[in-house]
N, C-alpha and C positions, 0 to 999 in steps of 0.2 A: 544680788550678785554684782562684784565689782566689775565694771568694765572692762575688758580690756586693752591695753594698751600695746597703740602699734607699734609694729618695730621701729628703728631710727631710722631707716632708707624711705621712710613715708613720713615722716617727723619732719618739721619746719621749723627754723627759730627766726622770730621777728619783734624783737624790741629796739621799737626809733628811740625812745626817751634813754637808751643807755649812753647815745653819742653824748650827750650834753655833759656828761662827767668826764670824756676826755678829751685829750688838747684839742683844740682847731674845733670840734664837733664835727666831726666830717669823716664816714669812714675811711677816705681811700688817701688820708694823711699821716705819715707819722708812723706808729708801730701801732695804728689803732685795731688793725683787723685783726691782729691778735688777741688784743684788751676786750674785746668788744664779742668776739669768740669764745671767750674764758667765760661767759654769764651765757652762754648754751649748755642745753642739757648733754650735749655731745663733747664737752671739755670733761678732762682727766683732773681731779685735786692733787692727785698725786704725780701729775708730772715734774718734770722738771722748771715747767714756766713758773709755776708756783715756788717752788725752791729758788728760783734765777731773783722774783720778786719782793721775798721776804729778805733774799741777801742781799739788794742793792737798794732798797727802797729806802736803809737810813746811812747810804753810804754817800760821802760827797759828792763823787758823778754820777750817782745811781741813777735819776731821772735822766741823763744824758743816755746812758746803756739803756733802758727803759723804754725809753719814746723812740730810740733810733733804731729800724728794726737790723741793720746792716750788723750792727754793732751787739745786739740784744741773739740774733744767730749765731755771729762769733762765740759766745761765750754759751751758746747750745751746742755748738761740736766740740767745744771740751769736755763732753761730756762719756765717759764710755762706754755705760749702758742704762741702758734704763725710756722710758716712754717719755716722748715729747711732742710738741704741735710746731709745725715750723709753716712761713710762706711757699710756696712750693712754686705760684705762677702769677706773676701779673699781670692788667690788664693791659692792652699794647694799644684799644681805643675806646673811645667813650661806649659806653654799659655793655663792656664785657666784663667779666666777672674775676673775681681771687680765687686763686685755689689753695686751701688749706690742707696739709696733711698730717696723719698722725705716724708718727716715727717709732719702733723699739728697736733699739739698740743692745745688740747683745754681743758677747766677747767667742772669737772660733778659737778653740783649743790647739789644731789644725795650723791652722797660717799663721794662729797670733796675731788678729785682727780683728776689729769691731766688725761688726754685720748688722747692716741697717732695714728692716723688713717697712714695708709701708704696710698700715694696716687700717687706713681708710681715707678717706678723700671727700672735701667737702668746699662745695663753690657758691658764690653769693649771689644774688638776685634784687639790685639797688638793697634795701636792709635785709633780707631774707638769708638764711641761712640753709642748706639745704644739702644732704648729704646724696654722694651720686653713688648709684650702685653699684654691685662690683660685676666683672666678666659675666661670670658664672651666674648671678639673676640675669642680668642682658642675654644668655643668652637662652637661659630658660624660658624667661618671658615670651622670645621670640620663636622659639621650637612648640612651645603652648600655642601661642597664636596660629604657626605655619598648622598641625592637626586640626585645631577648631576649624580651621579657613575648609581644610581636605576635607575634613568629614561633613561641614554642611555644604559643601559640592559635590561629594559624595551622595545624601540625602537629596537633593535636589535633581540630580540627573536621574536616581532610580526613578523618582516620582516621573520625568519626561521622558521613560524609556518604554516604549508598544513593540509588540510583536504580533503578528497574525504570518498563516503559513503562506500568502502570498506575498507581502514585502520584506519578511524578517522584522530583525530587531531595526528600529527610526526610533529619533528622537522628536519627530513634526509628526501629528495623528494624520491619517488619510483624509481629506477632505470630498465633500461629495463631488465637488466640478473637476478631481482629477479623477475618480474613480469611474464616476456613470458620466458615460459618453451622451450626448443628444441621440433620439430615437430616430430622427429627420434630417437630414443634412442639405442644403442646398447645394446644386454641382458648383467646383472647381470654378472658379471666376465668373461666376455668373451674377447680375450684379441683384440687389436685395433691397429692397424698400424699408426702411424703418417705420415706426408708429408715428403718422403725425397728429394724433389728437392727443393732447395731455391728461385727458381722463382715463384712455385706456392705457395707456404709460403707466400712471400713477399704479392703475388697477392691475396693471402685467408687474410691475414691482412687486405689490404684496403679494400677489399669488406665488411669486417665484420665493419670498422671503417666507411663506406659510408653507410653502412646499419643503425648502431647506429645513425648517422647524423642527417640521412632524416626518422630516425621510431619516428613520432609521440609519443608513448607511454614511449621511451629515455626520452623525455622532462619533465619539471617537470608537475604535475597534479596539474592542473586549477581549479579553482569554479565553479563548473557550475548550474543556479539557476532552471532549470528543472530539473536537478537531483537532485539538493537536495529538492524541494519542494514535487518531487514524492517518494523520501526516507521518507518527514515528513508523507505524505498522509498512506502510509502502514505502518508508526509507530502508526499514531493515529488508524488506522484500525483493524491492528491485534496487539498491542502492547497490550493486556490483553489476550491475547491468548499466552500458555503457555503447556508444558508437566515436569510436577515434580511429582515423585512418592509421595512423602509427602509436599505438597505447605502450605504456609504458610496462615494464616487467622487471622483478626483483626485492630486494626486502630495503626498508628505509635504509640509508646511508649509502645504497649501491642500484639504486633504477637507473635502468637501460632504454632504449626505446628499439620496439620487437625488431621494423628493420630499420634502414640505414634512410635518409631523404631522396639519395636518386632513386633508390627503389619505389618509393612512395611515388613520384613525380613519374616515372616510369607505368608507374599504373594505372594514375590519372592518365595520363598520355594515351593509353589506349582505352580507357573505356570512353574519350571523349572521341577517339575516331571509331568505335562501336556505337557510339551514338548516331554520328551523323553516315558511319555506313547503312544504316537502318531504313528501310524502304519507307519514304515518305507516306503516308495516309491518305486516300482519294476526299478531297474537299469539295462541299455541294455548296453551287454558288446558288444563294438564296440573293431575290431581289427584296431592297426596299422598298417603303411605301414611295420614297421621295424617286427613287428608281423606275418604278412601273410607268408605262405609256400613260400619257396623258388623251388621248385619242380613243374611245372602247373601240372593240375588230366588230366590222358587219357578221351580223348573223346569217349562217349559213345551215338551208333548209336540210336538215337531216333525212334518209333515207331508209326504208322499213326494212323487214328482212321480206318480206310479201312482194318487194316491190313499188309500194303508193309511198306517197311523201306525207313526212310526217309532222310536226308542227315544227315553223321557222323559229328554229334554236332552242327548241325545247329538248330536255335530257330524254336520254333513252330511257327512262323510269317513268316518267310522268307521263312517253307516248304510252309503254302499255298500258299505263293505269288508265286513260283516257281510252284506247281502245276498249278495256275489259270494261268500262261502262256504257259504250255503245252497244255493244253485247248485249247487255243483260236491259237495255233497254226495248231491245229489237228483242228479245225470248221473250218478254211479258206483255209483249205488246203496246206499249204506252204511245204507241204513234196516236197523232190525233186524230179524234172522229171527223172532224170539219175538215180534214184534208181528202180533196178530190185527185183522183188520177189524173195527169198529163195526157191529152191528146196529140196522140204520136201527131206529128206534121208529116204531110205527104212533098216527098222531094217529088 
């Protein structure tokens, strides 16, 4: 299969060895960038330059019209119709480029006037040749481009988009140090010792980077189709279920709000003095530990219901139980044998 061959807007013509066959050797002298133009696959045989060269070339000033492009243009606008290549722009500083263009010439019936269409444009590159493109690719090229760019930002933000039914749709997955809070917190300004042995540092890093590893809720958050169909189930359940001091009422393009703002503020106003007309709550002043005497109270010998005193500071529970053991010692007799009676004393 034969190659194919690219169009001309990607085509390049570059032969240095052609300046050597005219005057000066130097493109940007003389009427060369024309001459020099003519030996690209983008010159016309059949324009006009080629007719201008055959008919001046054995004329006495031929080479005079020839080489001079001023002169060699002249006698291309007498021409009334038909295709030609003319200089269209010069360079104004060093390695900026020529512009060549191709011209047809056609006659309007209408005004009775030639009409000059340009019908391509081509600029040089030191020996290079090189055709520019027209509007219409520039701006296709660039409309192609602007889609590819949309669609693979397009593809790349789906890929960075999470939802779960507690933060919605993010484009940053949850992380676990925003999610799970410390189980321990030390109080409010109180100050905190850090690790200063370097072994247990080292050893409190990996545990905390082994933990983050293997904690499931590190990872990023999944889709999951039972949560979120029991997220839709309570949104259709209670999702018209609502607490707004003043809600809105009416169908899109005409909601109201039920009443007016002083009314609202009018009603705040008095449930806030329903509040504080409200009989305050009897408060039970409990003591601190840091509170209580520092001093214990003497004990004070408690008194039976009999009459006889009963042990110094002891609860009323522990005298009867102390009694009901004297009892039951005196019914079984456990007194002891070696104990002698008291000889009464004679006053």
């Amino acid at each position: 299969m034969a190659p194919q061959i690219p169009p001309l807007d990607e085509q390049e013509f570059d032969l240095p060895y052609t300046l050597l066959g005219l005057p000066g050797g130097d493109l940007n002298v003389h009427n060369n960038q024309l001459w020099y133009f003519s030996s690209s696959q983008f010159f016309e045989p059949q324009s006009h330059n080629v007719a201008l060269l055959n008919q001046y070339r054995e004329a006495p000033n031929g080479q005079e019209i020839l080489n001079d492009r001023h002169l060699f243009h002249e006698h291309l606008s007498r021409q009334a119709h038909g295709t030609q290549f003319v200089v269209a722009g010069e360079p104004q500083a060093d390695a900026q480029p020529w512009l060549i263009q191709r011209h047809n010439k056609t006659h309007n019936a209408v005004t009775e006037q030639p009409e000059t269409l340009v019908e391509g444009n081509w600029y040089t590159q030191g020996t290079k040749v090189l055709m520019a493109p027209s509007l219409g690719d520039v701006l296709k090229a660039r409309l192609l481009t602007i889609a590819t760019r949309v669609q693979q930002m397009a593809d790349l933000a789906n890929g960075l988009d999470h939802w779960s039914p507690a933060t919605g749709h993010t484009y940053m997955p949850p992380s676990a140090a925003e999610a799970a809070k410390p189980a321990a917190q030390s109080r409010a300004g109180s100050p905190t010792l850090g690790p200063t042995d370097p072994d247990n540092t080292t050893s409190t890093a990996a545990a905390a980077a082994a933990t983050t590893a293997t904690d499931p809720a590190a990872s990023t958050t999944l889709f999951s189709d039972d949560l979120f169909m029991q997220s839709l189930n309570m949104t259709l359940f209670y999702g018209d279920e609502y607490a707004d001091e003043n809600p809105i009422t009416g169908e899109p393009g005409a909601f109201v709000f039920t009443n007016t703002g002083r009314a609202v503020d009018a009603r705040n106003k008095a449930l806030g003095q329903a509040a504080l007309a409200a009989p305050a709550k009897s408060e039970v002043q409990v003591l601190t530990p840091s509170a209580a005497p520092s001093v214990a109270a003497t004990p004070v010998a408690s008194v039976a219901a009999d009459g006889k005193a009963g042990g110094v500071g002891l609860p009323r529970e522990k005298e009867k139980e102390k009694e009901g053991k004297m009892k039951r010692r005196k019914s079984k007799g456990l007194a002891s044998p070696t104990t002698r009676p008291s000889t009464p004393k004679v006053l």
